[in-house]
Backbone as JSON, one array per atom type, in Angstrom:
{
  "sequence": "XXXXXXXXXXXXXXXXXXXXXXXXXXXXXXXXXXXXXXXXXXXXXXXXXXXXXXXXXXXXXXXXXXXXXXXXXXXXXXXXXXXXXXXXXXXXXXXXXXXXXXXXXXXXXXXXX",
  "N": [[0.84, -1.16, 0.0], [0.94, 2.12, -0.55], [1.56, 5.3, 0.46], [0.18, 8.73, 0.09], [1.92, 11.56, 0.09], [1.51, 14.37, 0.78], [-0.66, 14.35, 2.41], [-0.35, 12.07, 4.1], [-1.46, 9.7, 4.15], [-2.7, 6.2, 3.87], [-2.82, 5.46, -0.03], [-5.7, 4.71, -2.61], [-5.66, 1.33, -3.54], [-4.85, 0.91, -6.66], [-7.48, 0.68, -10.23], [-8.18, -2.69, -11.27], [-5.75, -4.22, -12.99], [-6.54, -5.9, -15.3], [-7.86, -4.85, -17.75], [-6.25, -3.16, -19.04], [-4.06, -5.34, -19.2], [-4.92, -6.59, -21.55], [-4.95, -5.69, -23.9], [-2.58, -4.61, -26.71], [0.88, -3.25, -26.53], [1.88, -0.45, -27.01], [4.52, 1.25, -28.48], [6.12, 4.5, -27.38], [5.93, 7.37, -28.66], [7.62, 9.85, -30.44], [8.26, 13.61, -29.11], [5.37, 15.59, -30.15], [5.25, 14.15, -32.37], [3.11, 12.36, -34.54], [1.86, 9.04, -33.68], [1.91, 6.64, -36.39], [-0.44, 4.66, -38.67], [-0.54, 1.07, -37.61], [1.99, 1.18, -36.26], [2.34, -0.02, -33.73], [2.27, -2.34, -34.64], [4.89, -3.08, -36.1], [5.23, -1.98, -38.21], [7.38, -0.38, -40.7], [8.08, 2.68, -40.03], [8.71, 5.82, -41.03], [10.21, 8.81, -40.09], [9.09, 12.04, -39.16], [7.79, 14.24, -41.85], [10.3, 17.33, -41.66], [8.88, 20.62, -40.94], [9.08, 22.96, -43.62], [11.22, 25.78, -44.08], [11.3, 28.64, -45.36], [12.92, 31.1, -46.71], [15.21, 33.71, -45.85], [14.38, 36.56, -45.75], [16.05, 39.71, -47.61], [17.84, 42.26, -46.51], [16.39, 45.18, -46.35], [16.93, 48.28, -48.14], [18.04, 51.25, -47.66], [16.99, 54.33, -48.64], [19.61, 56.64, -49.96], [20.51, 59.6, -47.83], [21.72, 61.56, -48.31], [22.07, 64.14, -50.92], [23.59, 65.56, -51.99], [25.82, 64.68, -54.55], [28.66, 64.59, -54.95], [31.82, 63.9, -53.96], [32.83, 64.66, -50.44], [35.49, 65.5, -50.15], [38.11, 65.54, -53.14], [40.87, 64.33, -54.74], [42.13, 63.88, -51.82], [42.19, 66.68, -50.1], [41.36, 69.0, -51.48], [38.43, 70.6, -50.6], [34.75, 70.43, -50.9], [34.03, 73.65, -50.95], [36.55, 74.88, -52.19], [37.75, 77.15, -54.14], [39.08, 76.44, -56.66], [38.19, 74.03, -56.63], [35.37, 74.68, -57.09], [35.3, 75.85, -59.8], [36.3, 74.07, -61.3], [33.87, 72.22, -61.11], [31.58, 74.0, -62.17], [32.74, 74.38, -64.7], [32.9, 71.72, -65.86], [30.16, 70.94, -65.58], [29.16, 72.63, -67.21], [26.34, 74.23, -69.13], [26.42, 74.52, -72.18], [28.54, 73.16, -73.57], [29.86, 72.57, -75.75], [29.44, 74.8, -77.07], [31.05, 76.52, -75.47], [33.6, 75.4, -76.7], [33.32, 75.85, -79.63], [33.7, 78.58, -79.4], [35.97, 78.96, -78.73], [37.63, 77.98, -80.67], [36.9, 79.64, -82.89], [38.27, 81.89, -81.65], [41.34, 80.56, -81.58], [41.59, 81.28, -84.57], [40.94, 83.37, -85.02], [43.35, 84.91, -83.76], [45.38, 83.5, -84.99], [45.2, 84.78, -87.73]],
  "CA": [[0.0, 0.0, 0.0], [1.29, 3.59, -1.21], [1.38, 6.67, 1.3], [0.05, 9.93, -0.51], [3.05, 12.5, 0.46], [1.23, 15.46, 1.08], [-1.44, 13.84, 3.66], [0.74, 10.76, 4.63], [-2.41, 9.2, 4.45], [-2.97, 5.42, 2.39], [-3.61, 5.83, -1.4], [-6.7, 3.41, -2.4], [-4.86, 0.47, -4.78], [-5.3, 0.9, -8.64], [-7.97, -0.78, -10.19], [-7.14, -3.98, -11.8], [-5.04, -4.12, -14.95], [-6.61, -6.97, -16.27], [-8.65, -4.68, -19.28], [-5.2, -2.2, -19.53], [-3.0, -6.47, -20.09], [-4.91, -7.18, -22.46], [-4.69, -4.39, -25.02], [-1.02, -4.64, -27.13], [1.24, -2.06, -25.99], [2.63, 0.58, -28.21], [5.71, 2.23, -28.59], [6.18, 5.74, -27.29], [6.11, 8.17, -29.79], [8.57, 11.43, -29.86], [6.82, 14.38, -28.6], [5.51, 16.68, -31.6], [5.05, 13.57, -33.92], [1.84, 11.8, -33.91], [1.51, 8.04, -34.44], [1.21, 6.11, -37.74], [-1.26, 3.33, -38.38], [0.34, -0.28, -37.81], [2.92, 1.71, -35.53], [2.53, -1.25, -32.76], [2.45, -3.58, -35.27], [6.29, -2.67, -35.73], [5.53, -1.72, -39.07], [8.3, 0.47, -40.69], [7.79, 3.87, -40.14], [9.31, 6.7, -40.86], [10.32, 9.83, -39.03], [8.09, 13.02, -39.84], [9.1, 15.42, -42.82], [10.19, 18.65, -41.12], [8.53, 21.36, -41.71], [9.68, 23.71, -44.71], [11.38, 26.73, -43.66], [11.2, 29.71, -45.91], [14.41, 31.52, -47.19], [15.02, 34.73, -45.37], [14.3, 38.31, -46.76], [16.93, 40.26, -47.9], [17.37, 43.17, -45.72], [15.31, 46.44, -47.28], [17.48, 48.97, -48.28], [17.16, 52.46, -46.84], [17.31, 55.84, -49.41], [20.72, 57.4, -49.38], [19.87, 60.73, -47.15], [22.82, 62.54, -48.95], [21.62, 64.71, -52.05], [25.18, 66.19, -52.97], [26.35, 63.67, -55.7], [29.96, 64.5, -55.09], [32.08, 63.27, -52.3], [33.53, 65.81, -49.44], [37.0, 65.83, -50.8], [38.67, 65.16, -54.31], [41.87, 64.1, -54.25], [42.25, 64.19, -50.45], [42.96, 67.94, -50.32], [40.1, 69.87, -52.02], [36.88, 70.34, -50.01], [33.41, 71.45, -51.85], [34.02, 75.36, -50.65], [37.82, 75.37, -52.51], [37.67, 77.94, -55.46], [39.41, 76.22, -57.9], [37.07, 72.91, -57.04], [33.98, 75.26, -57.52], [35.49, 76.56, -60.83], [36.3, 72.98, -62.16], [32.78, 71.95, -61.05], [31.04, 74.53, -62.83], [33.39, 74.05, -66.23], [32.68, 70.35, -66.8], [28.8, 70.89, -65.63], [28.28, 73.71, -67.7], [25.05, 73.74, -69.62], [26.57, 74.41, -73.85], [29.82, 72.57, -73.6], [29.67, 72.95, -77.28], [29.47, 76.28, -77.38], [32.55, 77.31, -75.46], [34.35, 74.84, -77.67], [33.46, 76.76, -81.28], [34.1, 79.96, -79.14], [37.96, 78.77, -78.37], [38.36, 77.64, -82.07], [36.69, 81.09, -83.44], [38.87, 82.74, -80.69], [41.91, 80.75, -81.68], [41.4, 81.03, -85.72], [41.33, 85.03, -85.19], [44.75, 84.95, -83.42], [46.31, 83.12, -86.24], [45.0, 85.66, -88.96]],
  "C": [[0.9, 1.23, 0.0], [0.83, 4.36, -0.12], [1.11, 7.73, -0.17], [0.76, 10.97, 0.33], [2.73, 13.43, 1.21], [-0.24, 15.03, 2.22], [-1.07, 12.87, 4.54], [-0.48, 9.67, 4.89], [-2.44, 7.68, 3.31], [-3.56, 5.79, 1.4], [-4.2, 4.62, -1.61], [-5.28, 2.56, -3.65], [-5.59, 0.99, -5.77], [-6.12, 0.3, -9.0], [-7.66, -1.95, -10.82], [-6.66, -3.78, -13.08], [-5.5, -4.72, -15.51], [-7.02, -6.3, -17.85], [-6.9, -4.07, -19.77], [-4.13, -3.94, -19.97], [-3.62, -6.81, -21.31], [-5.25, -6.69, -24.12], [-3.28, -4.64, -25.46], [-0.77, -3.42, -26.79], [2.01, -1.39, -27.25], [3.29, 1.65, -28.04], [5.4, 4.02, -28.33], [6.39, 6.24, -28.31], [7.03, 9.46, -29.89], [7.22, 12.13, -29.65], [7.23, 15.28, -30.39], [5.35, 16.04, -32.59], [3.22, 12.87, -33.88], [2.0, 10.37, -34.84], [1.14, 7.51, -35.83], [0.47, 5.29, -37.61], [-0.07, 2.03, -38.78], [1.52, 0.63, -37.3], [3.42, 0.69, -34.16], [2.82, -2.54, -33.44], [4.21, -4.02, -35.78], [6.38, -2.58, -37.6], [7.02, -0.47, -39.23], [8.11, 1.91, -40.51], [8.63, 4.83, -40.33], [9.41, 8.43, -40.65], [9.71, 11.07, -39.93], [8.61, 13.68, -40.15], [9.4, 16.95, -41.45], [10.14, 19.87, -41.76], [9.16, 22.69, -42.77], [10.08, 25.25, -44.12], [11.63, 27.66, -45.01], [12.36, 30.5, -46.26], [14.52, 33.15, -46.66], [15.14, 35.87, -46.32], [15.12, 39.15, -46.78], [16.95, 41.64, -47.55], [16.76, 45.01, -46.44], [16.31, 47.5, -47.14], [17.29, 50.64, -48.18], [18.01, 53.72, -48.45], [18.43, 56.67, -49.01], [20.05, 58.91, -49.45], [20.69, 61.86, -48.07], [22.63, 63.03, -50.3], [22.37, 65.01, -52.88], [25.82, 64.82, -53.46], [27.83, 63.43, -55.44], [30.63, 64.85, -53.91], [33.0, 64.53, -51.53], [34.72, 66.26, -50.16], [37.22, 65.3, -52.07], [40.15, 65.71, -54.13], [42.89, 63.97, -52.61], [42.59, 65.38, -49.73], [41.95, 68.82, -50.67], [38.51, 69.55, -51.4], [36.06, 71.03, -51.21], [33.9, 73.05, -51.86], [35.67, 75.66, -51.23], [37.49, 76.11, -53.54], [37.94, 77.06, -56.58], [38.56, 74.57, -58.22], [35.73, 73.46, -57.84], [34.23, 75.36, -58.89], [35.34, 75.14, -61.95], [34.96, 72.44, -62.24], [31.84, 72.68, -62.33], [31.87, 74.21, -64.49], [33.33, 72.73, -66.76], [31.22, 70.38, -66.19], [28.28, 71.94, -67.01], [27.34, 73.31, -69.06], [25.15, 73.41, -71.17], [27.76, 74.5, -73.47], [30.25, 72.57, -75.1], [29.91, 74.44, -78.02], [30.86, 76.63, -77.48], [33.6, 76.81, -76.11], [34.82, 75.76, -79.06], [33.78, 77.95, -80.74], [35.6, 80.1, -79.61], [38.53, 78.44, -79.47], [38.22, 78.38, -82.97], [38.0, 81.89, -83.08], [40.29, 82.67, -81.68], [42.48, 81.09, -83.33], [41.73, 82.67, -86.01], [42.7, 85.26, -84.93], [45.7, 84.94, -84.56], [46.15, 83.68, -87.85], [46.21, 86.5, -88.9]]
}
């Protein structure tokens, strides 16, 4: 006879096993899988697919904040605010690059008269 711990008092007996002997017994199962049929029968079974994991998302790329196109320094030496950067800036942006070309070949065509 069994003490119950927490009253120290006898626990009644179990009732009889006879219905629980005469049932076949069947293999524990992992936890998280669930039985196949013919699993006692010692058919073969095999172990459950695992589930499909998904391929992670490629992290979202944030809008460069920086508007000015052209980087702090050129050549390591010339900031934006140098004169002769500003000057070069403006002479290969400028708007009729064409122009001042036929000017400089008018210009130098008069010279050589």
């Amino acid at each position: 006879m069994a003490t119950d711990a927490t009253t120290n008092k006898p626990s009644e007996a179990p009732a009889s096993n006879a219905a629980a002997s005469t049932t076949p017994a069947t293999p524990a199962t992992p936890a998280g899988t669930t039985p196949t049929a013919g699993a006692g029968a010692g058919a073969d079974t095999a172990p459950a697919a695992a589930p499909v994991r998904k391929p992670p998302r490629p992290p979202i790329r944030k809008p460069n904040a920086n508007l000015n196109p052209r980087p702090p320094r050129a050549l390591f030496c010339l900031k934006l605010d140098n004169p002769l950067r500003k000057y070069s800036i403006q002479l290969v942006e400028y708007k009729y690059p064409l122009n001042t070309c036929s000017v400089q070949y008018i210009a130098l065509e008069l010279e050589t008269v």
